[in-house]
N, C-alpha and C positions, 0 to 999 in steps of 0.2 A: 619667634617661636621659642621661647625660654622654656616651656613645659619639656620639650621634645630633648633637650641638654640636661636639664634636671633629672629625669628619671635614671637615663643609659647613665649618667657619672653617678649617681646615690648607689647605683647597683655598684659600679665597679673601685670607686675612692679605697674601699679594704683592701684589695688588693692590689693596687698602688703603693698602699703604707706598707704593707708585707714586704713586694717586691724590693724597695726602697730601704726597707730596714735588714733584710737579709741580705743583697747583692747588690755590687753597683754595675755590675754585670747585666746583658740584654737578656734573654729568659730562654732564648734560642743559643747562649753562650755558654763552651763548658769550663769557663773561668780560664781557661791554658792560651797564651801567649805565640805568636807561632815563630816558631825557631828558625832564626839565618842562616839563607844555605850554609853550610860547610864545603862545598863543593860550586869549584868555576863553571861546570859543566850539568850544576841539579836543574833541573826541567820548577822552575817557578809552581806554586802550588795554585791552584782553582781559587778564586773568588767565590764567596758563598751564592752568589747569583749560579753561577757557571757549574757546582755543586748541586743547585737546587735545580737548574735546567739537564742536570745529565740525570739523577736522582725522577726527575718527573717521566722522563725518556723510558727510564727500563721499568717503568713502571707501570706507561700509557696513562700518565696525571699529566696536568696542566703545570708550568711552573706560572709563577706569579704575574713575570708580561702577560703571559697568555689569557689568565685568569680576569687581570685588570679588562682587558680587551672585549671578556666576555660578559664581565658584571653591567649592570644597566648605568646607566649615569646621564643626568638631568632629567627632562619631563617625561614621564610614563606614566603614561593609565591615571592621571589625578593628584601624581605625587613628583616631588623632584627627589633624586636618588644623586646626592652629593656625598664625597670621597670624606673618609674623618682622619684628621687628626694621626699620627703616628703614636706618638704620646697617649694618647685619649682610647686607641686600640688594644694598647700594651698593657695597660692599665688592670684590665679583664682577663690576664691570661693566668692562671693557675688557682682558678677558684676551686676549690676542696670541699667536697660536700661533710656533713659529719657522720653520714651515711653513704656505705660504698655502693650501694644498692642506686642509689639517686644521683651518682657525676656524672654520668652525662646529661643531667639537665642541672649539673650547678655550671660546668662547665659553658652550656650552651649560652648562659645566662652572661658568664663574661668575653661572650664573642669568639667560641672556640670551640671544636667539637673533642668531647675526652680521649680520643686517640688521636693524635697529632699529626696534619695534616702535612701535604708537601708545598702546600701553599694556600693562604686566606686574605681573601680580599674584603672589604666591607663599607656600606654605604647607610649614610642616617636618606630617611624616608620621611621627609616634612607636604605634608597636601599642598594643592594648588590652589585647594579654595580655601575660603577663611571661614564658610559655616561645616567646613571638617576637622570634628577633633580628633582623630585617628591620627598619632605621629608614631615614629619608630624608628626600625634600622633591619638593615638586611646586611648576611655577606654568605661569601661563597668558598666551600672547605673544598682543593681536591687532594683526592687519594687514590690508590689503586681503587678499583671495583671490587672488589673481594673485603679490603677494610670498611669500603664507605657503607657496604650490603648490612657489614657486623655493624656501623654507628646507628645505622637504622634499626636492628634487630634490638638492640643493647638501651638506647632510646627508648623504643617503647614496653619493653619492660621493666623501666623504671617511672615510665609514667604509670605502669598498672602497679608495682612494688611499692611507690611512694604517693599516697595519696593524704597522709598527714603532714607530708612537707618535709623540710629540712633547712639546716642550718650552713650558711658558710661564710668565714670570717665574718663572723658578727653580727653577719645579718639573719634576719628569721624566712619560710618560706612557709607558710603554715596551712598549703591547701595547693593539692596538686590532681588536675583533673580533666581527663580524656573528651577533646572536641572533636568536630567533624572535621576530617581533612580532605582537600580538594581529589579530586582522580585526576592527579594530574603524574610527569614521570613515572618512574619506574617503581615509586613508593612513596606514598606519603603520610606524618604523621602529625594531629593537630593535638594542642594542650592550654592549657589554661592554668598559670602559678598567681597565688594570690603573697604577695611580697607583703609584708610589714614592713613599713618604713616611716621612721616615727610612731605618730600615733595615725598613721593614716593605714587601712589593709588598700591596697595597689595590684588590680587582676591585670595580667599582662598575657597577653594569649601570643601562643607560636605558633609556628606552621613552619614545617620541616619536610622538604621533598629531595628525594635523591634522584639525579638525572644523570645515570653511567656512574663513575664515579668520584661527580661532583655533590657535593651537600649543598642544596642553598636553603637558610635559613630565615625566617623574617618574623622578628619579633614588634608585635604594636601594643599601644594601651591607648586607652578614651578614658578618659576621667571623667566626660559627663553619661558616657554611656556603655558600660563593659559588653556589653551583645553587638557593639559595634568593632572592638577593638582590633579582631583580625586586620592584616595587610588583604585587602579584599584580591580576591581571585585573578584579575586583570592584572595586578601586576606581577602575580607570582608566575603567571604566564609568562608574559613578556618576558621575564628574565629565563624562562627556561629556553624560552626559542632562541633567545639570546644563545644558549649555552648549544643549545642543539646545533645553531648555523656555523655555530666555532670547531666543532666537531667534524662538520663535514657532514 
């Protein structure tokens, strides 16, 4: 499935070279070093796991075991939902719209929601069958409920604010425009960006649901058929019951 690798890395190689060229530093790092106790008796500082599990705690979020646990992974509803890459995740993190009006769908684009979650998991989405050209990628943002409520809110007034598109690191996005989204969770928002890439225009439809608050995402494209490209409904299910059984 070489189509389904091609597209998620054209989207995100800029900001790869960015990250790369500006920090050797991870994106989650605030470049400082951390200091030797000075003291026989300092209590050892947290792990950033241990940081990210106390940080989820006072917040009622998911830290990222948890999150892992609840993201779907192998055969669902038509598609296999396999784990990506570390490298290949990171790749997408700080994509900058050239309009403020439109981050959080430049952001979404490189696998991240514009306000910075406490933890993101995410999964490539390859079919089961071979006369399906619908491939993609899903993942899952959590936040308090009160942030995730704003991602949702924030979202979709930039799908209504940017309907000419936008630009980021170099790439073009030249057509942004409001689909139907499932009634599914506590909100949902569906869209359609049509990406320039080369000289090819590349319609890539989202579907965006928020369940509590968690964000799960799932971006697809069909290149023989853009009216097919959503992750169709069954699987955006399954992954919420997923989210819902983890919850309790």
């Amino acid at each position: 499935m070489k189509l389904r690798r091609a597209l998620p890395i054209a989207a995100v190689i800029p900001a790869l070279l960015a990250i790369s060229a500006c920090s050797g530093e991870s994106a989650d790092s605030d470049g400082k070093k951390p200091k030797a106790s000075t003291s026989v008796g300092a209590k050892s500082k947290q792990s950033p796991e241990e940081k990210e599990a106390a940080e989820a705690k006072r917040l009622g979020a998911f830290d990222r075991k948890a999150l892992e646990k609840a993201a779907i992974t192998g055969k669902t509803a038509g598609f296999d939902a396999k784990k990506i890459a570390k490298a290949e995740v990171e790749a997408g993190r700080g994509m900058k719209a050239d309009k403020k009006a439109c981050q959080p769908l430049a952001s979404l684009i490189g696998g991240f929601t514009h306000l910075p979650a406490v933890s993101t998991v995410h999964r490539s989405l390859q079919p089961s069958e071979a006369t399906n050209a619908t491939v993609g990628s899903m993942w899952l943002a959590s936040h308090s409920e009160d942030n995730a409520t704003r991602v949702m809110k924030e979202l979709r007034a930039a799908v209504t604010d940017c309907p000419k598109g936008f630009k980021t690191l170099g790439l073009t996005y030249s057509k942004v425009e409001g689909r139907p989204a499932p009634k599914l969770g506590d909100e949902a928002v569906g869209y359609r960006i049509t990406g320039d890439i080369g000289k090819q225009k590349v319609p890539m439809t989202y579907t965006v649901v928020r369940s509590g608050g968690v964000i799960a995402a799932f971006y697809g494209v069909n290149m023989l058929d853009a009216k097919k490209a959503a992750i169709p409904e069954p699987v955006v299910k399954a992954q919420l019951e997923r989210i819902a059984g983890a919850t309790g």
